[in-house]
N, C-alpha and C positions, 0 to 999 in steps of 0.2 A: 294161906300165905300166897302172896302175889308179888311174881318177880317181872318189875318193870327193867326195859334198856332204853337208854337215851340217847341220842344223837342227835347233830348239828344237821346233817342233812343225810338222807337216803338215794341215794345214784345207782341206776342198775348195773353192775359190775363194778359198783367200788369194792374195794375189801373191807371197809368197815361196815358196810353194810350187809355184806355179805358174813360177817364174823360175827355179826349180831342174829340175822334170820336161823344161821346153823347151829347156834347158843340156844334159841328160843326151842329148834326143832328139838335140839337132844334135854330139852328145859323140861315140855311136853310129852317125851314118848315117857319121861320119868315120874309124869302123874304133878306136875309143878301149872300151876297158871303163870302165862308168862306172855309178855305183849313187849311189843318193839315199838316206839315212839319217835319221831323227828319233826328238825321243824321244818323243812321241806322235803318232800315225798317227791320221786319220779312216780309219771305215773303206771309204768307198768309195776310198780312195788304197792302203789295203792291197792289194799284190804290184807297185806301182807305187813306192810307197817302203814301205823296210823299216825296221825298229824299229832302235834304236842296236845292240843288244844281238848284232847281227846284224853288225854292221862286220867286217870283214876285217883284221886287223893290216896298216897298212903299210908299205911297203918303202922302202927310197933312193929309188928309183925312182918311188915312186908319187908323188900329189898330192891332198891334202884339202880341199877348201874349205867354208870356214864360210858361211853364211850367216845373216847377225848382225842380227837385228832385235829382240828381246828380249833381257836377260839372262837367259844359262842357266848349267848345269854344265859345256857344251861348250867357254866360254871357258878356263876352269881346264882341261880335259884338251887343248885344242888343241896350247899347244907340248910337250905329251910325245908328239904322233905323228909318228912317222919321215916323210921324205922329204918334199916341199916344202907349206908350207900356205899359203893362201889366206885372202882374209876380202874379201864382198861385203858390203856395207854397205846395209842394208835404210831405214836413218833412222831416226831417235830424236827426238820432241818435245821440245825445250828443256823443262826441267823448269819453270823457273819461268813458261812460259804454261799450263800444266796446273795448276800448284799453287792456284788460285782455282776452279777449275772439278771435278779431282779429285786430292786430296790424293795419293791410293791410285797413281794412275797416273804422277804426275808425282814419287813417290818410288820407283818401279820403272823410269823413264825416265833419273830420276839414277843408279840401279845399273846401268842399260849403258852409262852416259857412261864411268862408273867402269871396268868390263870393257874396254872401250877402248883406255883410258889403259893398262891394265894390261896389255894385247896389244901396243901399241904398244912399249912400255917395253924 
């Protein structure tokens, strides 16, 4: 069994990314195969997390988990991957206390409210 985590991007000191690499380590000392995936990597996280493009088809068997703090492309491909998926929830600013302060960010905060709903569904 192979437990993939997914992510939008990997930033060295974000906390999603960082929530993902300490998942994988306590994943592995448990005798679990386990890879952290994103679709852009800083580089000092590269061979630590690998690029999407690099995932592993998987199995019944396996298990993916998203980790959802942005809207991405990975919400639209999550339910086409086989065997059980996951979704850790990173938080998303209510839209309309951003919409005074940045229009920009608080109409990308409603497109993962949106993804959401749409995962849920």
């Amino acid at each position: 069994m192979q437990i993939n985590q997914v992510l939008a991007a990997a930033h060295e000191g974000d906390a999603t990314g960082d929530a993902a690499l300490t998942l994988a380590a306590a994943l592995d000392e448990e005798g679990h195969r386990a890879g952290v995936y994103a679709l852009t990597v800083d580089a000092p996280l590269r061979g630590r997390v690998r690029r999407m493009a690099e995932l592993p088809e998987s199995g019944a068997d396996d298990t993916t988990i998203l980790h959802f703090n942005v809207p991405s492309l990975l919400s639209a491909e999550l339910p086409t991957w086989n065997g059980r998926r996951l979704i850790v929830y990173h938080n998303l600013t209510p839209p309309e206390l951003l919409i005074p302060h940045c229009p920009e960010i608080a109409r990308i905060t409603a497109l993962g409210a949106e993804q959401l709903r749409d995962l849920a569904a």
